[in-house]
N, C-alpha and C positions, 0 to 999 in steps of 0.2 A: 101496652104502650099507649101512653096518651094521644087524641087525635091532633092536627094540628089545630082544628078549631078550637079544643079548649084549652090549647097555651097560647092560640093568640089570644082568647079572654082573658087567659092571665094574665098576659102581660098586659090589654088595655087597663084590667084592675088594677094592676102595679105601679104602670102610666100614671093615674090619676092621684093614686096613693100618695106617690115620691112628688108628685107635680113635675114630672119627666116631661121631656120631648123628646121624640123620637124620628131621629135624623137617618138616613138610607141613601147613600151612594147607587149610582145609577148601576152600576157593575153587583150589588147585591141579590140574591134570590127573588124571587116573586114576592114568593111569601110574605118577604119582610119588607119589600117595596107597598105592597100590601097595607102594611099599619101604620108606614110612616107618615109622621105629619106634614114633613119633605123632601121631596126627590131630586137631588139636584149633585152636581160635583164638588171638589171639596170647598172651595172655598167659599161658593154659595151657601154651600149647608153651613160654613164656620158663619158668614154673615147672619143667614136666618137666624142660628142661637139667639145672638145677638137680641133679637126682637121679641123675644119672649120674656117671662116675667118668672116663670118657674124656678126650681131647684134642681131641679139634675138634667142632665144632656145625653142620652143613648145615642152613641154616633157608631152606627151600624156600617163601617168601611172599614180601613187598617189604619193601623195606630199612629201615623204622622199626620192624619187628617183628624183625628181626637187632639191632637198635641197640640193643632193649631185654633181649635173652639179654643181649648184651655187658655191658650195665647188671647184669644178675644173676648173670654168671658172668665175672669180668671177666679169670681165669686162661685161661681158654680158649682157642683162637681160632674165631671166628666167622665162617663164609661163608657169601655169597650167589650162588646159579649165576647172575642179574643184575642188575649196577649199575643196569643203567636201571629196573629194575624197584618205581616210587615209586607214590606215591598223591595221587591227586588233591585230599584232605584238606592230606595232609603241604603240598602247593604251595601252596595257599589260605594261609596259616599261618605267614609267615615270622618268625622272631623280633626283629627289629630293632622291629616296632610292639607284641610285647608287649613289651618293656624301655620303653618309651614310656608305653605304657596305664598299668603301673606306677609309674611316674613321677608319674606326673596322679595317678592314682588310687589313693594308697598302702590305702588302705582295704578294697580291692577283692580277696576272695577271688577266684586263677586256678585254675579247675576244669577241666586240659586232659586230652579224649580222648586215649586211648592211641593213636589215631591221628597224631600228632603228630612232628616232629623230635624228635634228642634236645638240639636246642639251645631248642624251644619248651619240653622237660620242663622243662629247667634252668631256667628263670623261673614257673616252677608251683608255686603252692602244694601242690595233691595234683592226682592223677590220676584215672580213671574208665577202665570198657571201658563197650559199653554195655549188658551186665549187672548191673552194680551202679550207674550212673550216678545213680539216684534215688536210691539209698542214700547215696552219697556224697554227691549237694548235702544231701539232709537233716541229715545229720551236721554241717555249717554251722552256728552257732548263726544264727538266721534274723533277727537285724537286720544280720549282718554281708552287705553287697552280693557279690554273686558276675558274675565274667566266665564264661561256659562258650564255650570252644571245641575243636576250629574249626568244627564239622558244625552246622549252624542246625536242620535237621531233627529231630536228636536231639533239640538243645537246645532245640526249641519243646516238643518230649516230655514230657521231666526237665521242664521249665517248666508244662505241663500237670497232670503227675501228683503233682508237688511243691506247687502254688499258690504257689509261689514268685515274688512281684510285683517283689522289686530283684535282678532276673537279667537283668544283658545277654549277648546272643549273637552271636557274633561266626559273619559269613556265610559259612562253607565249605557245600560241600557234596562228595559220593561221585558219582561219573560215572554210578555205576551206578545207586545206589536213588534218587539223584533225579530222575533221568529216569525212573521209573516212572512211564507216567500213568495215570490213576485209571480212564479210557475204558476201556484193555484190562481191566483188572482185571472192571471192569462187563461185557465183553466174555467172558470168560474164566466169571465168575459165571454168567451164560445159557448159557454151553457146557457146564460141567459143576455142575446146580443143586443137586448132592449134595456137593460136594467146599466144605470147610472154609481158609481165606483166613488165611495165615501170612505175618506183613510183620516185617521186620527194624525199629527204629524210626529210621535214618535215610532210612527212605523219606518223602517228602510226605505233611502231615497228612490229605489227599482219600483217599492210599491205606490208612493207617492207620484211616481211619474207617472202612472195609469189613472190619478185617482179625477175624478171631474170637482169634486171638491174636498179640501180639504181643511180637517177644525178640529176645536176641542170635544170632549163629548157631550156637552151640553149645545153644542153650535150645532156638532152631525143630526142629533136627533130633530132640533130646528130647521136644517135645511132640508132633510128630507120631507118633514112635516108642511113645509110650505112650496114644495118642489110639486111642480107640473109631473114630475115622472112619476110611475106609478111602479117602479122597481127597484131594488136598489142590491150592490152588495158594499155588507158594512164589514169594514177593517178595522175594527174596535173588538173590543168584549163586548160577548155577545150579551148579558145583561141592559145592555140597552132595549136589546128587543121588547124590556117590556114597556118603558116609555116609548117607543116608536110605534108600539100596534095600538097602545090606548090612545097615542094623538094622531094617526094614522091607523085604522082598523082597514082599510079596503085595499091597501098597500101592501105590497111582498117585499120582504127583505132575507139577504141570504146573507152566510156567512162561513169564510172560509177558515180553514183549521190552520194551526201554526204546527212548526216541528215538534215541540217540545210536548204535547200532549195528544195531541191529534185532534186537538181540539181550540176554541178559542172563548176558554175560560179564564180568569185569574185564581190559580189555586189560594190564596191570602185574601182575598174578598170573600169566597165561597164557605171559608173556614168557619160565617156567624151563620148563625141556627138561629130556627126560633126558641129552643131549647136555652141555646145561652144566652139570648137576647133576655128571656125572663131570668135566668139565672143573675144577669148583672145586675137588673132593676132591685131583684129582692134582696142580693147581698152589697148593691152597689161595690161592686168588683168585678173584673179589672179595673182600676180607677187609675184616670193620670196624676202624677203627684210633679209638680215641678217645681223650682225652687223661684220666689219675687226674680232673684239675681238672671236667668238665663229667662224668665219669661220677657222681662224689660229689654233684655239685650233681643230679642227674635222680632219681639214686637216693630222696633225701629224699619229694620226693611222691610216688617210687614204692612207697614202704615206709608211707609217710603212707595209702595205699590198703588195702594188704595190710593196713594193721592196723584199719581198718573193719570191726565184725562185721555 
């Protein structure tokens, strides 16, 4: 068996070969946090693309975050080390019943998470991550009715912080933050009664109402980072830990386990290796393939977002 030291050399010789960049979601392995040329969530990583000059894009996260590079860099080509590597949003969410909902409901601003297909973008009014989420419903002039999907969690959020009363949401949820439950949290809080309570917002509103702050995960890792506390327990995936102790090394962070694995991993994140991270570079596959027509159509509320101040 090879070390991983010489398939990450592979793959930096691969890197330079293809003129790759190689993009790593903060929920990715060390490892592969490790070679990337940026660490950041998705739509930052889809921006950074953007600024490079290369030929191909290894975007080391699951495949709706590849879908939306390909959205903003559509010269390119775009890999994923693997296909199967989806999101339990994305499945909640299929597009045939929003073309529906619209239908019924022409009236009806569609406010979909960037979590989404790019065939759910394409019937979307605008977009959201869930850092600016509340900004964007607000930007809504507020008699016009709004759908938010697909994360119900979020969307009770935005729904909370907005006072936004003709807001329907549509039932998805994350495998991981919604099986967060509130018990460990409480648990967690008696084991360390110094340490400060960082919840992503689509965790359940029981664990948010513990939480001292709450954000995207590119915001949690920032605020702990510049946070007086020197403790914290994170209600994220725990991949963050590795952006948190390289910008934060003297700081302790914990993390509590969901129901569904006993743990607080994303099994669809965790699915890329360095193994197939070199795999895609050298055969350039998985590769996104999507057609002018639904890319033009995704882009509109993707651009519809971007231009939110």
């Amino acid at each position: 068996m090879l070390s991983a030291t010489f398939i990450a050399d592979e793959i930096l010789e691969l890197k330079e070969q293809r003129r790759a960049i190689l993009l790593a979601h903060h929920y990715q392995a060390s490892e592969i946090q490790d070679l990337a040329d940026v660490v950041g969530d998705s739509l930052e990583l889809a921006r950074k693309a953007r600024e490079f000059s290369g030929d191909v894009i290894a975007f080391c996260g699951v495949w709706f975050m590849a879908e939306t590079a390909k959205v903003l860099n559509p010269g390119r080509i775009v890999v994923v080390p693997d296909r199967d590597a989806s999101c339990s949003l994305v499945e909640s969410c299929p597009a045939g019943p929003i073309r529906e909902f619209r239908q019924r409901h022409p009236d009806h601003t569609i406010v979909s998470y960037i979590n989404t297909s790019i065939e759910v973008k394409a019937e979307s009014d605008i977009l959201c991550t869930s850092r600016n989420a509340v900004k964007i419903v607000n930007s809504i002039p507020p008699e016009m009715p709004v759908l938010f999907l697909p994360d119900s969690n979020l969307g009770n959020y935005v729904k909370k912080e907005t006072g936004r009363r003709n807001m329907k949401i549509w039932q998805g949820t994350c495998i991981v933050h919604a099986t967060f439950p509130a018990r460990r949290v409480a648990e967690a809080r008696a084991q360390y009664p110094d340490a400060k309570v960082v919840a992503h917002p689509e965790c359940p509103e029981s664990v948010l109402a513990m939480a001292d702050f709450i954000g995207s995960t590119s915001a949690i890792i920032e605020w702990c980072a510049a946070s007086t506390a020197e403790e914290f327990i994170v209600m994220t995936e725990s991949g963050v830990n590795h952006s948190l102790t390289r910008l934060a090394p003297h700081k302790r962070f914990h993390y509590v386990a969901n129901e569904n694995c006993n743990c607080s991993e994303c099994p669809y994140m965790k699915l890329n290796t360095l193994e197939k991270l070199r795999d895609c570079l050298q055969n350039l596959e998985p590769r996104i393939e999507l057609s002018p027509e639904i890319m033009q159509r995704a882009l509109l509320p993707l651009e519809r977002m971007l231009a939110v101040k």
